[in-house]
Rosetta silent file (secondary structure, phi, psi, omega in degrees, C-alpha in Angstrom):
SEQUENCE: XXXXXXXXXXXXXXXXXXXXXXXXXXXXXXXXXXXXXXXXXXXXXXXXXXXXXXXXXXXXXXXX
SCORE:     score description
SCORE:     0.000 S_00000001
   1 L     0.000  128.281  164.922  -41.837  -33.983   -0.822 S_00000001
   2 L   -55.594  154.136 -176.055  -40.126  -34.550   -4.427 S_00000001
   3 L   -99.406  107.193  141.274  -38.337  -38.110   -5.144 S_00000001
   4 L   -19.003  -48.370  178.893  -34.971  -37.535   -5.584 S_00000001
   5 L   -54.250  120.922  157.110  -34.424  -41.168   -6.836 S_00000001
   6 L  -117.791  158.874  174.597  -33.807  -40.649  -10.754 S_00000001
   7 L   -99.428  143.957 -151.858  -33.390  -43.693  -13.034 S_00000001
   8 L   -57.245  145.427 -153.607  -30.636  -45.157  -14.248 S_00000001
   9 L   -95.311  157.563 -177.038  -30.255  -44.075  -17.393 S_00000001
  10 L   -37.416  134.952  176.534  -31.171  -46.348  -20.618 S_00000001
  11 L    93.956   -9.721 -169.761  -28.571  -48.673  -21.964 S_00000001
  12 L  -119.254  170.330  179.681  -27.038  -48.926  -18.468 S_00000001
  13 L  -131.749 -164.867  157.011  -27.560  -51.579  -15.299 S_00000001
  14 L  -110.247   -5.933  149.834  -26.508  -50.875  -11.773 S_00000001
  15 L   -48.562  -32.905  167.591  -23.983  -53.342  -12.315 S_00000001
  16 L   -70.921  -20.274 -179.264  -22.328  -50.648  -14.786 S_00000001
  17 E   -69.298  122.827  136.173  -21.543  -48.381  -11.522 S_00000001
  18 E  -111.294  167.996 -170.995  -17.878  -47.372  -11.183 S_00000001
  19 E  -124.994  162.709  169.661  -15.760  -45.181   -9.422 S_00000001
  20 E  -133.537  157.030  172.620  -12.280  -44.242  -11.318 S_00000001
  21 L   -79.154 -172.788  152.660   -9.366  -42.708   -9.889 S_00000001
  22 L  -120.918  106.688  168.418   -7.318  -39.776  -11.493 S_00000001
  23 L   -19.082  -41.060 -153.478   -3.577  -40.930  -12.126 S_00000001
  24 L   -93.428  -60.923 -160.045   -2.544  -37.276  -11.692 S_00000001
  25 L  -127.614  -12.471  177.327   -4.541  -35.502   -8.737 S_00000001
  26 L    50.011   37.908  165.434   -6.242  -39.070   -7.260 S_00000001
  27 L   -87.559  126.563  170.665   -9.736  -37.127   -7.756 S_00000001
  28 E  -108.754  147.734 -179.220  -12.741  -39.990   -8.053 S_00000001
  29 E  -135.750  147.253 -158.747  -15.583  -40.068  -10.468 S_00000001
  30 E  -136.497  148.194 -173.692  -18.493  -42.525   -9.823 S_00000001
  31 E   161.129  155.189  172.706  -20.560  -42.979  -13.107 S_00000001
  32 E   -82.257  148.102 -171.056  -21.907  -45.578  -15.466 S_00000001
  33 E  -105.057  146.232 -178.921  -19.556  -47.378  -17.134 S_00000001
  34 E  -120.153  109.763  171.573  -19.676  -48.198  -21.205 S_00000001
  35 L   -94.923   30.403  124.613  -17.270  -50.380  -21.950 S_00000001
  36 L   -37.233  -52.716 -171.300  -17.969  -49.786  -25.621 S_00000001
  37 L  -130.022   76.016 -179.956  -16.182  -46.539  -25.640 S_00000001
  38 L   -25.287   51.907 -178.957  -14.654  -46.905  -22.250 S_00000001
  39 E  -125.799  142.603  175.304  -15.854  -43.878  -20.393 S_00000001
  40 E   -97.650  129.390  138.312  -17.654  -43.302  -17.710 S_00000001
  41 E   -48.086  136.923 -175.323  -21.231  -41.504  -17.949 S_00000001
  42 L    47.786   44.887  178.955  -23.387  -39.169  -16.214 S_00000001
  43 L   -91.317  161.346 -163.288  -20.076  -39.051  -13.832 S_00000001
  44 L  -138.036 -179.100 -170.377  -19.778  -37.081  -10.904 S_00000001
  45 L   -94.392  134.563  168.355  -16.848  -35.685   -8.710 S_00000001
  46 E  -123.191  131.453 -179.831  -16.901  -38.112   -5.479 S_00000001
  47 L  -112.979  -29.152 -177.650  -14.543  -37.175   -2.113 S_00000001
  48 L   -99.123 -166.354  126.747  -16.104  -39.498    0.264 S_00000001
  49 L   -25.202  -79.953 -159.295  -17.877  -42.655    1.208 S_00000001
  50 H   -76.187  -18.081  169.516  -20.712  -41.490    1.756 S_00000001
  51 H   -70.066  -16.836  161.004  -21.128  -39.452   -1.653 S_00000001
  52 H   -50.847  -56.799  152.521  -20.283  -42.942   -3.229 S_00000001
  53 H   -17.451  -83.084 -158.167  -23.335  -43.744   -1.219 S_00000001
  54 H   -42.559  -71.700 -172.349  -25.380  -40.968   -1.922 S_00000001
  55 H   -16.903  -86.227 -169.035  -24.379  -41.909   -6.143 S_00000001
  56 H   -29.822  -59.825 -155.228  -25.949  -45.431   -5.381 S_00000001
  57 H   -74.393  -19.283 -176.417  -29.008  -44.324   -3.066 S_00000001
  58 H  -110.514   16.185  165.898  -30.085  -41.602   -5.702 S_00000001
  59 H  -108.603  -17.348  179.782  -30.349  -44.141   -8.823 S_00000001
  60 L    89.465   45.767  170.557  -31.976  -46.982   -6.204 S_00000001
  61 L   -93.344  154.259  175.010  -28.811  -48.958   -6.570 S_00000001
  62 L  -109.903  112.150  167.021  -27.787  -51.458   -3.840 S_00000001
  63 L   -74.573  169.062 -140.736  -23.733  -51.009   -3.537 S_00000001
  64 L  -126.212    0.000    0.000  -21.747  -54.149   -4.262 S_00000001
């Protein structure tokens, strides 16, 4: 079976995971955050929990 687990990507921690809301439509994105240019990276659409989960469990993150 392939490993799923990919690593976080360079320049980033797991400490950098955030989720943000959308002001507008209250749609969340989970991604690392740069607070250099204050955007979140390699973001994803999140509806749930558990795909907040899933976010964590497929970089080997522990959520906080």
């Amino acid at each position: 079976m392939k490993n799923k687990n990919k690593t976080i990507p360079t320049g980033f921690t797991a400490d950098d995971i955030k989720t943000e809301s959308s002001i507008c439509t209250g749609e969340k994105t989970i991604g690392f955050y740069s607070p250099t240019d204050k955007k979140l990276h390699y973001a994803e659409l999140v509806k749930t929990d558990a795909d907040i989960d899933e976010f964590y469990r497929k970089y080997g993150a522990e959520r906080k």
